[in-house]
C-alpha positions in Angstrom: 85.5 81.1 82.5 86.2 77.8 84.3 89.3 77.9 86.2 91.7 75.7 88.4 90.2 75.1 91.7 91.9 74.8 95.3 90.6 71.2 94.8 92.3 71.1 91.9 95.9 71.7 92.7 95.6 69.8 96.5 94.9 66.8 94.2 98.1 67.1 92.0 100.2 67.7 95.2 101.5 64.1 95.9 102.2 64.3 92.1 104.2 67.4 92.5 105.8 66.5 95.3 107.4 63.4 94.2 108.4 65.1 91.4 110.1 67.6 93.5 112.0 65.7 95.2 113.6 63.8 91.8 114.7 66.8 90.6 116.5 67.7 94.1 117.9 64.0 94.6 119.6 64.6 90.8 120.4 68.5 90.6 122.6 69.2 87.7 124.1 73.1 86.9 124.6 75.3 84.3 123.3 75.0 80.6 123.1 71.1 80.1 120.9 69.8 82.2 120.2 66.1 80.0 118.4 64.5 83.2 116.1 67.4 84.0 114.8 67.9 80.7 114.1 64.2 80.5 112.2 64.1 84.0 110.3 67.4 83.1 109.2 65.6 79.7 108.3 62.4 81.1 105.4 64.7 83.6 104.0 66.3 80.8 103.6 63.1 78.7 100.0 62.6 76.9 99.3 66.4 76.9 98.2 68.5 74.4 101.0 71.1 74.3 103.8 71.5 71.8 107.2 71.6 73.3 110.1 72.6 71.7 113.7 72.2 73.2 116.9 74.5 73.2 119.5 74.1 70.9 122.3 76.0 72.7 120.9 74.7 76.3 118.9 71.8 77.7 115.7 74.4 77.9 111.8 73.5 77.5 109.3 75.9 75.9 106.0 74.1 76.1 103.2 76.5 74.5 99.5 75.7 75.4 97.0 76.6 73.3 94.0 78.1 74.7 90.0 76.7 73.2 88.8 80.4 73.2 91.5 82.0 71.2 90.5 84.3 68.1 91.8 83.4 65.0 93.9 86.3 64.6 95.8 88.5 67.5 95.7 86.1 70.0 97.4 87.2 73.0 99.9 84.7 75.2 100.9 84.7 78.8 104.1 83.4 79.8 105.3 81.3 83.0 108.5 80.6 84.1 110.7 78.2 86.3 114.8 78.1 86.1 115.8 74.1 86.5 119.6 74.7 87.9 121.2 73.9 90.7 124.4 75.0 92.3 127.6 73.7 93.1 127.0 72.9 96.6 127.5 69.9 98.5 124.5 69.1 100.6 123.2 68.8 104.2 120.0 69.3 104.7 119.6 65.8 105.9 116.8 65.1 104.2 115.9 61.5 102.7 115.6 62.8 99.1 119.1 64.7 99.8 121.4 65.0 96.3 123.4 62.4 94.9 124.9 64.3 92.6 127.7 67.0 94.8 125.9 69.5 93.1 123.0 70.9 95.4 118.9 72.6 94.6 119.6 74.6 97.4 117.8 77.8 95.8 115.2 75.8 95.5 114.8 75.4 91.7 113.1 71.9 91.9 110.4 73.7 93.4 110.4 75.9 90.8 110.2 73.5 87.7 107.7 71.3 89.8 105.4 74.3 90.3 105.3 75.2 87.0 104.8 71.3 85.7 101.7 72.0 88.4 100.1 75.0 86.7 101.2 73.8 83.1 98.8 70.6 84.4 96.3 72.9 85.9 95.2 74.8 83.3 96.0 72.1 80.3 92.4 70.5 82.3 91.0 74.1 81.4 92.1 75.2 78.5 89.2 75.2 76.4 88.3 78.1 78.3 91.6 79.9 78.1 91.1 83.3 75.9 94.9 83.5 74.1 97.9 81.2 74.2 100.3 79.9 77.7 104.1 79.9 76.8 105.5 77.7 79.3 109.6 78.4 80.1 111.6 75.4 81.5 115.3 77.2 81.7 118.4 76.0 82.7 121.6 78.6 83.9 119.8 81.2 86.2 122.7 80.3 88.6 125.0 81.4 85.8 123.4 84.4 84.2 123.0 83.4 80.3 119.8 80.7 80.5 117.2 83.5 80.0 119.2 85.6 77.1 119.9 82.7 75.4 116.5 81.4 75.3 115.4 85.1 74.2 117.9 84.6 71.3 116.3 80.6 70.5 112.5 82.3 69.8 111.3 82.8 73.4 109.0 85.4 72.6 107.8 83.8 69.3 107.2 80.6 70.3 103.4 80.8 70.2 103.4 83.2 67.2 101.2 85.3 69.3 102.0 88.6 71.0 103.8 87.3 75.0 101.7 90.7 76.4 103.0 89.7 80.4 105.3 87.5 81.9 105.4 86.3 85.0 107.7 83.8 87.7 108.0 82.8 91.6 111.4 82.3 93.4 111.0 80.3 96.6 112.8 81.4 99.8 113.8 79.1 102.6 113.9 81.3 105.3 110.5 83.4 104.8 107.4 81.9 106.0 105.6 79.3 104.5 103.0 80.4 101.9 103.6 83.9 102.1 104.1 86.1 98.9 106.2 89.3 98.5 106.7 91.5 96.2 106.9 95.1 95.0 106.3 97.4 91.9 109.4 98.7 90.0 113.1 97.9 90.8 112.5 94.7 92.8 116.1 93.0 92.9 119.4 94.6 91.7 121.9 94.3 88.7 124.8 92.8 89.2 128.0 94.2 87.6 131.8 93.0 87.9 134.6 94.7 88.0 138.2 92.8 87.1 141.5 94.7 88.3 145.0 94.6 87.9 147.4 97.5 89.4 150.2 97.3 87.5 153.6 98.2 89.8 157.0 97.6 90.3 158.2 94.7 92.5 161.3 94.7 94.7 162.4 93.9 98.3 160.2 94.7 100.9 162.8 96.6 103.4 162.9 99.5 100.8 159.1 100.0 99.7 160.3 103.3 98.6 162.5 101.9 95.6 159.7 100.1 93.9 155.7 100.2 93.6 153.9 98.7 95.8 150.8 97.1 94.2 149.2 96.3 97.3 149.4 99.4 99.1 147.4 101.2 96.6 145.0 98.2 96.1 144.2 98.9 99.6 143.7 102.6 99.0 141.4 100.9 95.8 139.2 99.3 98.5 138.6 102.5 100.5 138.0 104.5 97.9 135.4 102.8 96.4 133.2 102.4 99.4 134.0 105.9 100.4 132.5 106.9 96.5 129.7 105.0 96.3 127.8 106.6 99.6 129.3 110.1 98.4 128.2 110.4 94.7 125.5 107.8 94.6 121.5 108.6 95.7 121.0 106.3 99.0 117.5 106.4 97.5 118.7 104.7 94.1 121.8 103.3 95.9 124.9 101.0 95.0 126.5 98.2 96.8 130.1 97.5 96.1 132.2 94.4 97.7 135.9 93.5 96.8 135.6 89.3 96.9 138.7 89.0 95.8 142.3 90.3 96.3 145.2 88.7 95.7 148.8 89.6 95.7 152.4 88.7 96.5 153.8 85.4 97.6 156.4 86.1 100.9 156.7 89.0 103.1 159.7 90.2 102.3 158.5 90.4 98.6 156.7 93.3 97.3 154.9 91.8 94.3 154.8 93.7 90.6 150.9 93.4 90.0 147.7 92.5 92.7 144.3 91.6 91.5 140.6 92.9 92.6 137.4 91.4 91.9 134.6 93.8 92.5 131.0 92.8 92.7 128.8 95.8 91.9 125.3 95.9 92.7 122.9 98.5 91.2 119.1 99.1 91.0 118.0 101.5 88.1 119.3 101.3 84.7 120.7 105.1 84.8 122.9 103.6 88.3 123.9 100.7 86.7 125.1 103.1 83.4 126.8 105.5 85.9 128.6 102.8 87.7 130.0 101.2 84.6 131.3 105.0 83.8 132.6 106.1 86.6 134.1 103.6 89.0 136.7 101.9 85.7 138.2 105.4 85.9 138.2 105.7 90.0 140.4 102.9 89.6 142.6 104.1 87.2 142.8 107.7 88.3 143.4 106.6 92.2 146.3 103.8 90.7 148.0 106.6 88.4 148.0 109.1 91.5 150.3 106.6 93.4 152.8 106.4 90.1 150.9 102.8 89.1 148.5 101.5 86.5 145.5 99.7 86.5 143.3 97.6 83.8 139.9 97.7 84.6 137.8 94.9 82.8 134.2 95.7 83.8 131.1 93.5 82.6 127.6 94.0 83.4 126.4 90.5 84.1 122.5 91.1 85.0 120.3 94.1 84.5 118.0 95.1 87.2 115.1 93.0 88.0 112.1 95.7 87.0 108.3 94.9 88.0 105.8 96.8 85.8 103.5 98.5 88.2 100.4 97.5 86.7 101.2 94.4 86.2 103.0 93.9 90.0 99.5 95.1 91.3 97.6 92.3 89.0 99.9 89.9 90.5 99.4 90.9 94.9 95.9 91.4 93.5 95.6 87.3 92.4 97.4 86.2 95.1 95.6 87.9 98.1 92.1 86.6 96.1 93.6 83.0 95.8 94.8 82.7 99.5 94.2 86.0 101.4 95.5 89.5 101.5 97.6 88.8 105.0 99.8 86.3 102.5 100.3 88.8 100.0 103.0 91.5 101.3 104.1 94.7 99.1 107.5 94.9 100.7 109.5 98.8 100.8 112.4 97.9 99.6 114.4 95.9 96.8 116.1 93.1 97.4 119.8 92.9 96.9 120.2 89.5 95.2 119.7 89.1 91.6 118.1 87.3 88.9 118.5 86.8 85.8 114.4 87.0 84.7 115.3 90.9 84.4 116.2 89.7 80.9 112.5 89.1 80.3 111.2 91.4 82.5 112.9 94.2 80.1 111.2 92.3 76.7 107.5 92.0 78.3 105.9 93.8 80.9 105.3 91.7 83.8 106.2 90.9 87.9 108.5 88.3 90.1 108.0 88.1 93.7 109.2 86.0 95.9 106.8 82.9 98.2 108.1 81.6 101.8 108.7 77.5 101.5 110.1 77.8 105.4 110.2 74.0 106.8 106.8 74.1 108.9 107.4 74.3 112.7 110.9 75.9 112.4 111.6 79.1 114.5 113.8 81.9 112.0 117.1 80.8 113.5 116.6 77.2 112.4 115.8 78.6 108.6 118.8 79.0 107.0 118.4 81.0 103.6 118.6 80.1 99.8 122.4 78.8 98.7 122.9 77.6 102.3 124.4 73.6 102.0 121.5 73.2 104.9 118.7 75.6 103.0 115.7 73.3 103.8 113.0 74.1 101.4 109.2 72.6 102.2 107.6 71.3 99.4 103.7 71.7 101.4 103.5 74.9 98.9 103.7 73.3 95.9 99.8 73.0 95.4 99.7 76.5 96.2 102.7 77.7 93.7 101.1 76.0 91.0 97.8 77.6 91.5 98.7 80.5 91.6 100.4 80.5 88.5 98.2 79.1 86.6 95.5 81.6 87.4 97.7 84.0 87.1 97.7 83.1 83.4 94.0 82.5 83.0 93.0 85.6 84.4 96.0 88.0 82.4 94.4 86.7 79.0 91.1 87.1 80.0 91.9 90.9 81.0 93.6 91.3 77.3 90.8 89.3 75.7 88.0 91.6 77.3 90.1 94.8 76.5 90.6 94.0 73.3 86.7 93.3 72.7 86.4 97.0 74.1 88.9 98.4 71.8 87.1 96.7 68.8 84.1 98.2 69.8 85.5 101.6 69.8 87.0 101.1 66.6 83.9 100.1 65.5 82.1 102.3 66.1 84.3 105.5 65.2 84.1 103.9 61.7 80.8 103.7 61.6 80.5 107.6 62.9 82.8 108.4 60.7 80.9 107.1 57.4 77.8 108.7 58.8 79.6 112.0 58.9 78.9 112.1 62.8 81.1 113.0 65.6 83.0 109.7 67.2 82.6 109.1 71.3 85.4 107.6 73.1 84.5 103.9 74.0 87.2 102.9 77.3 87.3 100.2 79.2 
């Protein structure tokens, strides 16, 4: 099989790079992103791909079709960049800086120019691909609903072949340049939140003892929760709850009838985040009714757990470490904390994120201020790299199905034929 070379993607870097830094001068958020479509289009003019666009949301699915396909049950790989940015006002000070008051400062523009990279890459080698390349441009990461609403648009189905892994790369401005990380199984967390209002009874603040005080047993709210998520949760499967928000009153002579939490919730497994969603609602509402109040408890589970498949997590350190060494490619011990809303696909397919360094070369750690910073300087001297590995990433995943397939025809074959000659079959594996 013919595949991308080092040569290769170093010659598409100026290309990528200018494209890069494009996207970051005009970041837009959310759903709609009109311009970023338009830019991504414009780079993959002249190819032979067939690129369909959201409906509900200014996504890209570009589907490549491999030259060594079979006819029937051909297999498909598919990539993916988000395209968002956030609502951040820059100052990084850089010459391509935003123009826009809305900021790439996770790094998204790398993202979408890697991917254009490796889309490129392998569209010079696709005669020799063995199955199909789904390609997924997708808006609103930053806001959670991008990746299930291109799930419901066809995702999946947009090659009408079987999507048998799936696979992305989030950059990170503070880890060092060019190196990968990763891990098997729970990689980042789910995010959960919890909306609260304790119900009480206002009245003046010199006699607490007339009314309910709202506040008070907010406080007691805060507490509690830490106190029962490190006594009834697994450190080993663990929990991380923060109270962002609470707000209450309006004088200090006032005790107020009602105060508001917001409660972020952060879980790793699915049988935590189940438990969680159980349990803490009625903390809250048991701990409120013990001090005479009431509480509503709104609780929505914005983002599953990101989940690496083992296999596939391995196949992925394993293709990075042979592309660029095994000192870049890290297994780290423990998840990470953030989260991400490619745990939507990651529960549909079988596949691996991990995470590549894009430090600013030269910088010491204190100078590298981390993803979602207004001064989060991402380099852009990876981008040859990113796309590389992405690309082979694909090439090499259908070429394992292809050749495992071959070896399950064979056995099938061949237990036919023993079984028409009335002979015992033998196990063909691969």
């Amino acid at each position: 099989m013919t595949s991308p070379t080092h040569d290769d993607a170093r010659t598409l870097l100026p290309e990528l790079r200018r494209l890069r830094r494009e996207l970051h001068r005009e970041p837009e958020t959310g759903l709609q992103l009109p311009a970023t479509q338009r830019r991504v289009e414009q780079a993959l003019s002249g190819l032979d791909v067939e690129i369909i666009r959201g409906t509900g949301l200014s996504s890209l699915t570009v589907v490549l079709r491999g030259g060594r396909r079979p006819a029937t049950g051909a297999a498909a790989v598919l990539l993916r960049a988000d395209m968002d940015a956030l609502p951040v006002a820059e100052a990084t000070g850089f010459d391509f800086a935003s123009e826009t008051g809305a900021m790439h400062a996770c790094g998204h523009d790398l993202h979408t120019a890697g991917l254009v990279g490796a889309l490129r890459l392998l569209h010079d080698c696709r005669e020799d691909l063995e199955g199909d390349v789904v390609f997924m441009f997708q808006p609103g990461e930053e806001t959670g609903d991008g990746a299930p609403l291109m799930l419901e648009e066809g995702l999946l189905e947009a090659a009408g072949s079987q999507v048998v892994a799936a696979y992305g790369v989030h950059v990170s401005a503070d880890q060092e340049l060019g190196v990968l990380s990763t891990r098997p199984g729970p990689y980042m967390s789910a995010f959960s939140r919890m909306y609260i209002t304790i119900r009480g009874k206002g009245g003046h603040a010199s006699r607490p003892h007339t009314g309910m005080d709202p506040i008070q047993t907010g406080a007691a709210v805060v507490g509690q929760l830490q106190e029962y998520a490190t006594r009834r949760f697994d450190v080993f499967d663990p929990i991380v709850v923060t109270v962002g928000q609470f707000n209450a009153g309006t004088a200090p002579n006032i005790m107020p009838d009602t105060a508001q939490l917001v409660v972020g919730v952060r879980t790793f497994s699915e049988v935590t985040t189940a438990r969680a969603e159980q349990e803490l609602p009625r903390l809250v509402s048991t701990l409120a009714a013990a001090h005479g109040l009431s509480a509503d408890v709104e609780y929505e589970n914005a983002l599953p757990p990101t989940v690496n498949d083992p296999t596939e997590n391995a196949f992925y350190l394993e293709t990075y470490g042979e592309l660029f060494g095994d000192d870049r490619a890290r297994r780290i011990d423990y998840p990470k904390a953030g989260s991400e809303d490619f745990s939507h696909i990651l529960r549909a397919v079988p596949g691996s994120y991990g995470h590549l360094g894009v430090a600013m070369p030269g910088t010491v750690p204190e100078e590298q201020d981390s993803n979602h910073s207004p001064r989060a300087r991402h380099s852009d001297d990876g981008l040859a790299d990113h796309a590389l590995f992405l690309a082979h990433l694909a090439a090499r995943r259908l070429a394992r199905e292809s050749s495992a397939r071959s070896v399950q025809e064979v056995g099938a074959r061949a237990a036919a034929h023993s079984a028409r000659a009335g002979r015992p079959t033998t196990e063909v594996s691969g």
